[in-house]
N, C-alpha and C positions, 0 to 999 in steps of 0.2 A: 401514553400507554393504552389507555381504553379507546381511540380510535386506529390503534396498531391491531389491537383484540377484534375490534372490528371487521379490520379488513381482512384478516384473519377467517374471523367466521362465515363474512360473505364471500371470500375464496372457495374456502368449503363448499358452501352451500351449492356455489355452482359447478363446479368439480363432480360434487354429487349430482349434480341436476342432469351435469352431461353423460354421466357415465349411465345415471338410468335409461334418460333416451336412449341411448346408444343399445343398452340390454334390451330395452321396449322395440327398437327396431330388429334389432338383431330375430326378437322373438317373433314378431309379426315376418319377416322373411323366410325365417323358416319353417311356419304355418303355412306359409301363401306356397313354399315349395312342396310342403309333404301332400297339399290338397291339389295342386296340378299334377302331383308324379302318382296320385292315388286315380286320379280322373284320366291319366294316360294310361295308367295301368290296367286298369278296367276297359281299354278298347284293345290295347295289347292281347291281353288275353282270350279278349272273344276273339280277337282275330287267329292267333294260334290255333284256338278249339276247330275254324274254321280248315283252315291251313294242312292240322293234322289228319280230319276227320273226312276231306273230299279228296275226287280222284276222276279226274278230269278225263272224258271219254272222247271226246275230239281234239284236235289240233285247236281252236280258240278258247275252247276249256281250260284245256294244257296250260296252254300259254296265260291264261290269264291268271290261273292258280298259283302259277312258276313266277309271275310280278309280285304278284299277290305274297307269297313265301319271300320274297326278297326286303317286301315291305318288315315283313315281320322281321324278319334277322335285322334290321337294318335299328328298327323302330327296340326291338329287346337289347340293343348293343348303346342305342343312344340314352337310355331309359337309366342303363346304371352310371351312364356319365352325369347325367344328369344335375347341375348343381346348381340351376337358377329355376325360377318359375316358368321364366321363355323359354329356359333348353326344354322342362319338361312339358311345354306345350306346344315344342317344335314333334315333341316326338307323337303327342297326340292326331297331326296331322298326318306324320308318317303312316302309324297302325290306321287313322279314317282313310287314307288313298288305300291302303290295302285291303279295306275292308269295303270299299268300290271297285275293287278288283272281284273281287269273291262275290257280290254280289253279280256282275258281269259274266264270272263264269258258271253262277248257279244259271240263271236266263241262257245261256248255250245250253247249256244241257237239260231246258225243258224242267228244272225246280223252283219249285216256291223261291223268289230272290230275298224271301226276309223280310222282317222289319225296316221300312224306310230311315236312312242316314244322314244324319245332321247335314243340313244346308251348307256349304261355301260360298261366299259373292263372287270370288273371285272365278271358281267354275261354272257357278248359272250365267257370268257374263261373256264366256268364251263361247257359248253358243253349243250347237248341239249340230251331227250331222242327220240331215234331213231328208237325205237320197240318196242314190246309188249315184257314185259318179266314179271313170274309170278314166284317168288322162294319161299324157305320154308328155313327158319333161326330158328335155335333156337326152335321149335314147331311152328313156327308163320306163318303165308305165308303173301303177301308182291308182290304187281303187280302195275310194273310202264310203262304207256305209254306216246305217245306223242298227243294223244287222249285224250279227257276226254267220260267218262262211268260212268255207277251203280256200278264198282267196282274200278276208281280211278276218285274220287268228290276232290280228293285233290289237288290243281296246288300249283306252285312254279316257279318263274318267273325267277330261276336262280342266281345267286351269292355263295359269301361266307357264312358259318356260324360257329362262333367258330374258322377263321382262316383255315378252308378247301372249294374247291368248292364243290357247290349240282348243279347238270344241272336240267338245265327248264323240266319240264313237269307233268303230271298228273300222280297220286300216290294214293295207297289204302289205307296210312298210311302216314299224317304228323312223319316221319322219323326223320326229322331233328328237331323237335322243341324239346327235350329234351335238346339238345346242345345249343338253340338258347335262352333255360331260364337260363341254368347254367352255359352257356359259354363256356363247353368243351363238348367232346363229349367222349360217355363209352366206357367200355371195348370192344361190340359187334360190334360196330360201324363200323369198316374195314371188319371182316366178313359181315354184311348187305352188304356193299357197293359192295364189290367183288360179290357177287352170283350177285346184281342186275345190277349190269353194266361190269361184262368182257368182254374183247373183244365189247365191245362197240365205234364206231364209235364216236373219236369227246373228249372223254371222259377220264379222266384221269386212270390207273392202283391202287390198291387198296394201293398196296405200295409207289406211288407218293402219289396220294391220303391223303395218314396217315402223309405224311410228310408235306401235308399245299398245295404239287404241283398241277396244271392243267397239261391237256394235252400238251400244249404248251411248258410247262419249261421240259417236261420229259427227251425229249434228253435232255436239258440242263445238265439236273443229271445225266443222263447218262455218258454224256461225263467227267463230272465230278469227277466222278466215278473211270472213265478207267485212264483219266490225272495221278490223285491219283497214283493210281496202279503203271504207268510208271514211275513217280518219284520212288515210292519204291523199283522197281527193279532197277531202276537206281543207287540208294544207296546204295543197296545189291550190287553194281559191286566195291565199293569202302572196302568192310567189309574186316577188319583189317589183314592182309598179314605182311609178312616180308618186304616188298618194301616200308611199310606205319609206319612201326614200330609198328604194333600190333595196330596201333590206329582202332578206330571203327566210320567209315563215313554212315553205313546205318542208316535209317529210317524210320517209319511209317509213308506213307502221306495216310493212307485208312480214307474216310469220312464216317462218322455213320448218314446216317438219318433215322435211328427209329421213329417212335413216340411214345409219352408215354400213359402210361394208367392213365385213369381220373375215373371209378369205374365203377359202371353196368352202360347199355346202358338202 
């Protein structure tokens, strides 16, 4: 009987134990979401203030006020879905791209761009455009600066898309949004990119590039690369001889980073 009582009580006891954790987490989730939908909300709303109160006097104004305003609906629409601490700090990114929009179209039109905007790694590593360049791909021609003008109304604040960087700057041609509705990016894609940025300062090679890389990681593949190689020749010093009894110790360590093809561009 008194070891039935027991088992009993220590039943309980852990029943109870689980069910507090369980409230103990519960409560900490839903602090951890009220403080990121409060911290997204506060760039939302500057961003709106922004949104509502400018009025873009040029064509790259416009258009950047017009991204800008899309961030916002986009980022107010995600805000109330909102039910984990990641959705509401998906949306925090959302309202900060917008609000490097707006800061892009205060500089068109010659005002104070504001107070400087939190850091992204992923945009400082896509590089930045650092010159006028005007190429012809495909029949098409295609001119990106670090300027905006009557012939590049197009900004871009920088980052990834589809899993590759696009560096900051103004462009005659939203380029990247094909990739950015369907996820990858087409066949023409690495040719665009190469005419418009070799040899460009900051900026990744068309070949890193394709494989997903920045500037930054390039040695890394590089070195990567070469490593590879030495191992393989290193293997080939062990290829099957009399002294080994014909055994075969070489190998292929070469890495492939191709990228693949996703259909037209």
């Amino acid at each position: 009987m008194g070891t039935t009582i027991t088992l009993i009580v220590l039943l309980l006891v852990i029943v109870g134990g689980v069910a507090y954790f369980a409230k103990a987490q519960g409560r900490n989730r839903q602090r951890q979401l009220e403080d990121a939908k409060a911290d997204a909300r506060r760039l939302v709303e500057r961003l709106g203030g922004q949104v509502l109160n400018l009025t873009g006097t040029d064509t790259a104004s416009k258009q950047a006020l017009a991204d800008a305003s899309e961030r916002y609906n986009a980022a107010g629409s995600q805000l109330d879905q909102a039910q984990t601490a990641e959705q509401a700090r998906l949306v925090k990114e959302t309202a900060l791209e917008g609000l490097y929009y707006v800061r892009a179209a205060r500089k068109a039109m010659g005002m104070d761009p504001g107070p400087q905007l939190p850091e992204e790694a992923e945009r400082e590593r896509a590089g930045k455009v650092s010159e006028h360049r005007k190429v012809d791909v495909e029949g098409q021609t295609y001119e990106a600066s670090p300027d905006p003008g009557s012939n590049t109304p197009y900004y871009y604040p920088g980052g990834r898309v589809a899993g590759r960087p696009v560096p900051q700057g103004w462009y005659s041609e939203p380029w990247w949004k094909p990739a950015l509705v369907a996820g990858a990016w087409g066949l023409g894609s690495m040719l665009l990119f190469s005419a418009m940025f070799s040899g460009m300062s900051g900026i990744a090679s068309a070949a890193a590039w394709e494989s997903g890389y920045d500037a930054g990681q390039e040695d890394a593949m590089a070195d990567a690369g070469a490593d590879g190689g030495d191992a393989g020749d290193a293997g080939g010093d062990f290829d099957g001889g009399g002294d080994y009894g014909g055994g075969d110790f070489g190998g292929d360590f070469g890495g492939d980073f191709g990228g693949g093809d996703f259909g037209d561009f």
